[in-house]
N, C-alpha and C positions, 0 to 999 in steps of 0.2 A: 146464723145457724143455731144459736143458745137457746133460739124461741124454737125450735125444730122439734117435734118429739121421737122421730123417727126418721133414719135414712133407707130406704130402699134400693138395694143394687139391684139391674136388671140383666141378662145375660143377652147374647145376640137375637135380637128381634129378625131381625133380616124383612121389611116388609111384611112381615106378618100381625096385622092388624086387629083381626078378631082373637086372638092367642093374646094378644099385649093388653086388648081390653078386659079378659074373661082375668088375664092374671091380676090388672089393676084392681078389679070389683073383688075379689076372692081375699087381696090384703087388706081391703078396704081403703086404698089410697083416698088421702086429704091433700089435694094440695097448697092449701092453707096451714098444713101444719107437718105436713112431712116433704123429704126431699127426696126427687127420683134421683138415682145414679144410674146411667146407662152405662153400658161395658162396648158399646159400639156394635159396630154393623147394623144401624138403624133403620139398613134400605138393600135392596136388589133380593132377587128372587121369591119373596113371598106375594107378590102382586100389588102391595100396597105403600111403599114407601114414600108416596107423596104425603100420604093421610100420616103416615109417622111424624115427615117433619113436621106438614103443619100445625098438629098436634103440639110440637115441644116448641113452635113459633108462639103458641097461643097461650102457651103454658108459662115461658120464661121464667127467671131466675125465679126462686135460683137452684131450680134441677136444669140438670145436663147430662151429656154426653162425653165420653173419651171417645178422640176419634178412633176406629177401626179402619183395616184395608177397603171395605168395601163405601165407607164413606168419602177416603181418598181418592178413591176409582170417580164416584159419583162427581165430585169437584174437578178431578182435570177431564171427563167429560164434559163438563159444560163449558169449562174454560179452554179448549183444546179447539182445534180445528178442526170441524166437521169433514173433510177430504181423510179419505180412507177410515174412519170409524165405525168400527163395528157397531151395529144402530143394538141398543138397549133399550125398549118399549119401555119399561121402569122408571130408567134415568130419562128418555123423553119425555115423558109425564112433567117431569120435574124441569125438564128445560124450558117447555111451552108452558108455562106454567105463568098467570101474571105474579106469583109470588116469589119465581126464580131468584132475583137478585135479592131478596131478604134471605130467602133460605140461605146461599153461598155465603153470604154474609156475615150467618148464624153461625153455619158450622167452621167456616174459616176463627172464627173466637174461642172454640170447645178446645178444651185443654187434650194432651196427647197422655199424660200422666196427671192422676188428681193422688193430693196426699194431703193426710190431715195429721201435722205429729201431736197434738194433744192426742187424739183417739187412736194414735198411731193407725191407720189405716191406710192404703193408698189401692186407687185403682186403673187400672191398666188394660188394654184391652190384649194383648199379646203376652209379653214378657217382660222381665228386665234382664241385662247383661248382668253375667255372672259376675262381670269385674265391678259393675257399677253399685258404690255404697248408698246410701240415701240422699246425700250432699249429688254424687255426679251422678244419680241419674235426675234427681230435680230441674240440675242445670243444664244436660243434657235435653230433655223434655222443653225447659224453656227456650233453649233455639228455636229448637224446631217448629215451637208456636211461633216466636215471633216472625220466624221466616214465613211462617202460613198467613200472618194478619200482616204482613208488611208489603212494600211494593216490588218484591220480587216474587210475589206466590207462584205466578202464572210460570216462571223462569223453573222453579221448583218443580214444581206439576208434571212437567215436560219432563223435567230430568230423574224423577221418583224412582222410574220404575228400572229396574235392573238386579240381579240377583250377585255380580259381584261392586265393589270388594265382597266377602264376606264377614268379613270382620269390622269393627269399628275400630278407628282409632280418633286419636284428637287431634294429630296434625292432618287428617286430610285436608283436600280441598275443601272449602265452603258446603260446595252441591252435593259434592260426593259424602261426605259426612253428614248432613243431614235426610241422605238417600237410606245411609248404612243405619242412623237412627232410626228411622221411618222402619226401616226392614226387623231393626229390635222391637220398637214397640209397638207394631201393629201388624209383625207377619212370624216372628219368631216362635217355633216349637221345640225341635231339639237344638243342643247347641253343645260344641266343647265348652272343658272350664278355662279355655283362652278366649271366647269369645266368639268363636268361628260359628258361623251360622249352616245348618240342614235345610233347603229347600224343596228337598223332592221326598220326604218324609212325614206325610201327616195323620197318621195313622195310633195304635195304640203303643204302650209304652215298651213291647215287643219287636216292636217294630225301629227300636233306634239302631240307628245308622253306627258303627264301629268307632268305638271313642266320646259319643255323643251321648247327654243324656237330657230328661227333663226338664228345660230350664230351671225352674222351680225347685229342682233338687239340688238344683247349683247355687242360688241366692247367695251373693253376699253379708256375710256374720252379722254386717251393720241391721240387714232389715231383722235380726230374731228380735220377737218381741211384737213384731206388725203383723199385722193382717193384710196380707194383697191380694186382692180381688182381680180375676180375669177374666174372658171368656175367649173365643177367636178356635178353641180347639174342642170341636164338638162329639170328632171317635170316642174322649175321656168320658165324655156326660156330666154328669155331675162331680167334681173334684171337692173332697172337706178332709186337706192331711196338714199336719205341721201350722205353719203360720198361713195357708194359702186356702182359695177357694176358688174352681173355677166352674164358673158359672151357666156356658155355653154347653148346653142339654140337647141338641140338635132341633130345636123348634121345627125351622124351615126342611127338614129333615124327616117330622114325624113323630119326634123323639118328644121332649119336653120342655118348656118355657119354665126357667128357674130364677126365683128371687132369693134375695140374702135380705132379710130383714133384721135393722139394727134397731132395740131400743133400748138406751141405757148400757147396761151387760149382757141382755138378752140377747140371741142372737140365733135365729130359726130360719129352716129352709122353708118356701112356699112352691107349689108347683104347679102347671096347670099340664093335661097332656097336650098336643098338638096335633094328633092323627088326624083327626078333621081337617086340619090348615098346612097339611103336609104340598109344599110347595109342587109343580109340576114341574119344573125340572129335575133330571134324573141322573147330573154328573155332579160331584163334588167338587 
């Protein structure tokens, strides 16, 4: 990365492919000499999520992705058992697909938290627990990878989804604790300062739930000093307070496609609108 002149974050794309183009051409991306950082949700609802991956297939290291919810959704789809699945034209794209098992492949390797402590940055596509300092949530983050690149993914998959516990702790079980990770860093918005996770609040910061507040406003002391990058919460829009930045502009939405472009100490928003590529779906 020394040779890198420039890192690029990108906020939720969500299949929206001509928005992701128009913003690449607009920074002038090299990818001979800058690096993409994706904030996750690379796919579903913008109609194009095949052409995303194959995109960052063809692209390889060393830009990537943090996975998001809707990229976990995509993986236990394809790995899951077609008997009662609700059918997602997006994600079958991607399943019939002869590139399929590269794709799963690719994104089974894409980190859940990326951190850089020289440039002290890290990015995330949700949150982090308010409990967690810099040290436990790295090591937290790396579970959960290895349990995605390892021979229990499929085991994982199945067991992902569920909204309690709400909390994290460290003696759970195996699944359930990397269930409750999974719920931190790729679906959490508001949260107590114990850790207790909101599920049915995704709205503006008006809107928290009694006791609960912005993750982000919770951060552990360890991260002052960093910069953390998010997206996954797109009511906010564009977020630039404190040490944080969230990225996720509602593209698939209507709203806007947002970059964080780093170079050096520089450090400038880029934007494109999206009203053109505003998804057809109509529920959030």
């Amino acid at each position: 990365m020394s040779q890198r002149r420039r890192r690029i974050f990108i906020g939720d794309v969500q299949g929206c492919w001509k928005a992701f183009r128009k913003l690449l051409e607009k920074v002038e991306f090299d990818p001979a000499s800058d690096q993409l950082c994706m904030a996750g949700d690379l796919v579903n609802r913008g109609g194009k999520s095949l052409k995303m991956l194959r995109y960052f297939l063809d692209l390889g290291e060393p830009h990537f992705t943090v996975l998001g919810n809707h990229d976990l959704h995509l993986l236990a789809y394809v790995a899951g058992p077609p008997e009662g699945r609700k059918v997602n034209p997006e994600f079958e794209k991607v399943l019939q697909h002869r590139d399929c098992e590269r794709i799963v492949e690719w994104l089974r390797r894409q980190p859940v938290l990326w951190t850089d402590e020289g440039a002290r940055m890290a990015l995330v596509h949700a949150g982090i627990d308010p409990r967690w300092d810099v040290e436990r949530a790295q090591a937290c983050a790396a579970e959960l990878e290895r349990t995605l690149r390892g021979p229990d993914f499929t085991n994982f998959l199945a067991s992902m989804y569920g909204d309690k516990p709400r909390r994290w702790k460290p003696g759970q079980d195996h699944m359930v604790r990397m269930r409750t990770t999974t719920n931190v860093l790729t679906r959490m918005r508001f949260v107590k300062p114990n850790g207790k996770l909101d599920f049915q609040s995704s709205g503006h910061r008006s809107d928290a739930p009694k006791d609960h507040q912005p993750w982000f406003e919770l951060l552990h002391p360890d991260w002052d000093g960093w910069t953390v990058v998010f997206g996954h919460w797109s009511v906010l829009g564009l977020v630039r307070e404190n040490n944080v930045v969230g990225l996720d502009s509602g593209c698939v939405w209507g709203g806007a496609l947002s970059a964080l472009v780093v170079e050096g100490k520089d450090r400038r928003i880029v934007q494109v609108d999206c009203a053109k590529h505003r998804s057809k779906s109509q529920n959030r």
